[in-house]
N, C-alpha and C positions, 0 to 999 in steps of 0.2 A: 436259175433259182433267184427268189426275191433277195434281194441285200439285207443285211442286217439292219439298216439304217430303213432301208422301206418297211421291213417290219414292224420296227418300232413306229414310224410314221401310224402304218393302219390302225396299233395298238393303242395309240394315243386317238384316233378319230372313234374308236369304239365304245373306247370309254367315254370319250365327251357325249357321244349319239347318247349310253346311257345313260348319264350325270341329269344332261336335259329333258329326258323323259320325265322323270319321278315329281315334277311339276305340273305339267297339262296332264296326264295320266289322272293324278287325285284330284284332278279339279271337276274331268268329263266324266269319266267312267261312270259315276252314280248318277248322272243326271236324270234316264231313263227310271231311274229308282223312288224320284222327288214323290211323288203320288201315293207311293206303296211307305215309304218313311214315313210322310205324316201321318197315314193314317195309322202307321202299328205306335208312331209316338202322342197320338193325337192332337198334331199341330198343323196349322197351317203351310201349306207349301213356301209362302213366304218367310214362315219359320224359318224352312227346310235352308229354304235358299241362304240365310244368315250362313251355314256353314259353310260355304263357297266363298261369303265376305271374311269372314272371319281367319278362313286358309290363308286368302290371298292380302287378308293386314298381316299375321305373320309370316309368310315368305316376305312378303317388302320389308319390314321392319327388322325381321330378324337378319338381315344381309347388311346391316350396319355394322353389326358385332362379327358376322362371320366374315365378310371381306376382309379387316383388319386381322381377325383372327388367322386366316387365310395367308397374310404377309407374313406376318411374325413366325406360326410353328408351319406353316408347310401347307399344301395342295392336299395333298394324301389324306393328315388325319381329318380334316377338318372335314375331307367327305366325307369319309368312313362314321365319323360319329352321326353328321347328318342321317347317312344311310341307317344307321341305327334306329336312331331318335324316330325317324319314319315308318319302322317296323314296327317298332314299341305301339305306335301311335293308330297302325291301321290295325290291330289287334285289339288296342282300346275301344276303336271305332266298330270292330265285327263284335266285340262281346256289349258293347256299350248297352246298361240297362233302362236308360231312359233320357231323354232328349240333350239334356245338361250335358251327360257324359258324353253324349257324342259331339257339341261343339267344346270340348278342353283337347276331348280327342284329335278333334279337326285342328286346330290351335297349335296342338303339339307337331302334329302333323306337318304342320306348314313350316314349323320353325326345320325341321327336319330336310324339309326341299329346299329352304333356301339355301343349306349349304352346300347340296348338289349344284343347286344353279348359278352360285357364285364362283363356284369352283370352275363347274365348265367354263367360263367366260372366262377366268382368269389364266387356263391354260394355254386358252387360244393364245393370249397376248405375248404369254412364254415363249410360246412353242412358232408360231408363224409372223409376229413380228406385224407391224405397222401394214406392212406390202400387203399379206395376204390373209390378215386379220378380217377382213369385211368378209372375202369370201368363204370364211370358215366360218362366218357366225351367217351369213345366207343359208348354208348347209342346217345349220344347229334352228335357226329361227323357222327353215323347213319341218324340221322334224317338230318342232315347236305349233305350227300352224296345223299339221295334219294330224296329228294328236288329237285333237278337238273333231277332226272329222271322223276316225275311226272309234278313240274310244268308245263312245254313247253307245255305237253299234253293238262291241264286246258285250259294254255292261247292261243293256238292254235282255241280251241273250242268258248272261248269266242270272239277273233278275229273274226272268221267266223261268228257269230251269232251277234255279238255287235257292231262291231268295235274295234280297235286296243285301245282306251281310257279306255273301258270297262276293261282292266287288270289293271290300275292304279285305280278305283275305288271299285275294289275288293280288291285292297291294303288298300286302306282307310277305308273300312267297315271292313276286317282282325284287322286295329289297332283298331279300335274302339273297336271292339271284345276282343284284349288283352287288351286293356285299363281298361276294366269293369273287365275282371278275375285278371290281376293283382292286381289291387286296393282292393277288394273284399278277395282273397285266399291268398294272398303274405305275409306273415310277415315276416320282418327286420331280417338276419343274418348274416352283421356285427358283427364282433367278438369286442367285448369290448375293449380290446387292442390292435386294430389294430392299424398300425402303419401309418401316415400322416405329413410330414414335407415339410417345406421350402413353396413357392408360387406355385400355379399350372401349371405355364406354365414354373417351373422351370426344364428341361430335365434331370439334371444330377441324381436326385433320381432312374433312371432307369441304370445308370452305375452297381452299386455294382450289380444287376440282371443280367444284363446281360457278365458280366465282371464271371461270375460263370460257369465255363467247364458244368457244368448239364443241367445247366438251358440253356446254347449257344448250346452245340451239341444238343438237343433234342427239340428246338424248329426251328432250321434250318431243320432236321428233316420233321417238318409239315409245314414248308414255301414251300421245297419240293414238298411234296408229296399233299400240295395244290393246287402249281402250275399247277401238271400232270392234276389235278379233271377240275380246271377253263380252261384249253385246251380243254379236252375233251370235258365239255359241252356246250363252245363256237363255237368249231368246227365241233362237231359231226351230227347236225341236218344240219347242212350245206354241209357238206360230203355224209351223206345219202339219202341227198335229192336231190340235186342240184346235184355232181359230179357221183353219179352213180344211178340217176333216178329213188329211190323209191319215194312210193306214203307216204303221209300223215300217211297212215294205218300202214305202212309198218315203218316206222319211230316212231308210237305209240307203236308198238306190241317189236322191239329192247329195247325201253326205259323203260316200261314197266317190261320188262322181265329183267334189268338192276335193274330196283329198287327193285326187289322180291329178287333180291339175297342180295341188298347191307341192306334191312334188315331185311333177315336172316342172315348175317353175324354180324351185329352191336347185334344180341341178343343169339348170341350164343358163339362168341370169349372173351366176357367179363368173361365168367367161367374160359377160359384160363389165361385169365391175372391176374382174382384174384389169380390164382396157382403158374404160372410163369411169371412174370410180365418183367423181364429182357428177358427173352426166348421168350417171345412172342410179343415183337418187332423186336430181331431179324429174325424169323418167316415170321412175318408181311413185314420186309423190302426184304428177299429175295422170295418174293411174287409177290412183285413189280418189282423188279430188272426183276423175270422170266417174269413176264408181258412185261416190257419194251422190252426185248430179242426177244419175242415170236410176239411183235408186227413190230419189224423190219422185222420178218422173212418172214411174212405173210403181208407185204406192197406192193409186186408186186400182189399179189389178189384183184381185185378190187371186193368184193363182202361183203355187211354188215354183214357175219358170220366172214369174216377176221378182219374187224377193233372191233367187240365185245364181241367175244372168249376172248381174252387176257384184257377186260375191267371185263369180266366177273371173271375171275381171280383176279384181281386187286381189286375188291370188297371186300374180303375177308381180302388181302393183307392192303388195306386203315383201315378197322376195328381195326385189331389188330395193327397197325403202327400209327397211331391217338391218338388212347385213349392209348397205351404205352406212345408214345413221352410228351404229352401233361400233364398228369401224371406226371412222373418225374419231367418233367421241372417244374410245379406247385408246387414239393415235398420238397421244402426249404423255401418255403414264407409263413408261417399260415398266418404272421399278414401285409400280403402288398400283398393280393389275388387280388386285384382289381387291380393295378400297374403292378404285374406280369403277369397275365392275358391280359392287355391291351394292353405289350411288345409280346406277345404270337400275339395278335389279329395283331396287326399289320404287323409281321413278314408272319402270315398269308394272311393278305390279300392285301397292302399293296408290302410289298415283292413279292408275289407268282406273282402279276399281273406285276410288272417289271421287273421279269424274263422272262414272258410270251411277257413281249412286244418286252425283249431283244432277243429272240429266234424267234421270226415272223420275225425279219430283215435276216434269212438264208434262208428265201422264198423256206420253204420244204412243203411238202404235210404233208394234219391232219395226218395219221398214224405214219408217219416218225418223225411230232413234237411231238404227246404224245409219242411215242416210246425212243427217246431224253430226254424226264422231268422225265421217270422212270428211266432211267441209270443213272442222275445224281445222284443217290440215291447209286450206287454204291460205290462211298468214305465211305458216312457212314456207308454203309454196313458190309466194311472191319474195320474200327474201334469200330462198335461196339462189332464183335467178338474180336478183341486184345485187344480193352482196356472197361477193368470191370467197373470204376470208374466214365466214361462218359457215360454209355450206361446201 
């Protein structure tokens, strides 16, 4: 029989698989829906698409308050209310009467995820410690990656069967779902001495963090190589469908085959990293880099083996460059996990999405722009082999 101690183990990775979900979940799932939204709000898909920026400014934003918050009263509530607040919010979103409501919805929404995703991050740090912190957040940054692959599919399906509202109320039945396992499975691991100072919405407690060579290059790093991820699966279904006239099928069967590899990759490069943990970011990043290259090469191809060859690639390339980066950077703060994490989170999402919005003003084609978000990876590349100490 499993030990009590391995119990607890599993029930701690459950939760975390869960916590991380409620993030890429409400960002992919509608995507298949962009078309049918404008037109019942009669707006522009580019409209549409603001509620995808607008998410992804509050999950960044809102992780300044909930990390902190996170230190101070504990792991637990801080998800539990998140969980909430994201139910509240997809129910906004399924009754929403008209365009407005549905981005306050989305808004709310996101303040909601972020304190799932702060949370998961910050248990890792709890619960496995500096050692084996990289490869629980490979694990997490997997379920992260392939999210994006399966969602659209889901909510493509419930689109055509339901209607387009129908993906915001499977949101709300999901929270409700985490709400009971949380509450139920989750015990408090907050560390006793963690550390909480000053007023909440005072910023500068995130100076000394980020003002750390470790902690700045290695989570620039995943601001990165998040940016590349939120291109591609903002653009990709629109590329392969729209610009070179695949079917639905044909667009399931890419993504599909996209998410089998990103996890087998998320559950087989964490052996790596437990070995080499420095090696196998660097590894990871000239994975990406060959990605980025391979995807310029192959952009006068207009055919969907050209744009997801080199994603295909890159799947492997984001496993082990994730859970290194994120690691590290985590690897100086036991007692301000939730703070540093929240700085992490934001850089992530937050960051990645105004890179992305600064890089659509060069008005290139999808391949040519994820091609662009992997090279910028190339800086780091060259300093994590020179220098030992940041990398």
């Amino acid at each position: 029989m499993p030990t009590t101690d391995h119990r607890s183990q599993l029930s701690v990775i459950l939760i975390l698989a869960l916590l991380v979900i409620f993030c890429p979940l409400a960002i992919d799932i509608y995507l298949p829906a962009f078309p049918t939204i404008a037109e019942q709000f009669q707006v522009g898909e580019k409209q549409v698409q603001q509620t995808v920026a607008i998410f992804m400014l509050t999950v960044g934003l809102g992780q300044l308050i909930a990390g902190p918050l996170a230190d101070k009263f504990g792991r637990k509530p801080v998800a539990l209310s998140g969980i909430i607040l994201y139910a509240v919010a997809s129910l906004g979103a399924y009754y929403a009467p008209h365009f407005n409501a549905m981005l306050l919805a989305r808004a709310v929404q996101g303040l909601g995820a972020c304190a799932t995703f702060v949370v998961a991050f910050a248990i890792v740090r709890d619960r496995f410690g500096s050692e084996r912190s990289a490869q629980m957040i490979t694990y997490l940054n997997g379920i992260v990656c392939f999210i994006p692959a399966l969602a659209p599919i889901l909510g493509a399906w419930l689109t055509l069967q339901f209607g387009w509202r129908m993906n915001f109320l499977f949101l709300a039945g999901f929270a409700l779902l985490g709400l009971l396992v949380t509450l139920l499975m989750f015990k408090e691991t907050r560390p006793a001495d963690s550390v909480y100072h000053g007023h909440i919405l005072d910023l500068r407690r995130f100076i000394p963090i980020i003002s750390t060579p470790l902690f700045l290059f290695n989570s620039l790093i995943c601001m990165v190589a998040m940016s590349a991820i939120l291109v591609f699966v903002t653009l990709a279904p629109g590329w392969l469908i729209t610009k070179l006239g695949g079917s639905v099928g044909s667009f399931t069967f890419w993504f599909t085959l996209n998410a089998v590899l990103s996890i087998v990759a998320s559950f087989i490069t964490p052996l790596y990293i437990k070995r080499q943990p420095k090696r196998a970011l660097k590894v990871g990043l000239l994975l990406l880099v060959l990605s980025g290259v391979l995807m310029l090469s192959l952009s006068q191809y207009k055919t969907p083996l050209a744009l997801m060859a080199p994603m295909f690639i890159a799947a492997f390339g984001f496993a082990l460059t994730l859970g290194s980066a994120a690691g590290r950077a985590l690897s100086l703060f036991p007692r301000q996990a939730g703070t540093a994490s929240a700085l992490i989170g934001v850089m992530q999402m937050s960051g990645a999405s105004l890179l992305v919005f600064i890089t659509q003003f060069l008005n290139l084609t999808t391949p040519l722009l994820i091609g662009l978000h992997f090279l910028l990876l190339v800086p780091f590349t060259y300093f994590a082999f020179i220098n030992h100490r940041i990398s």
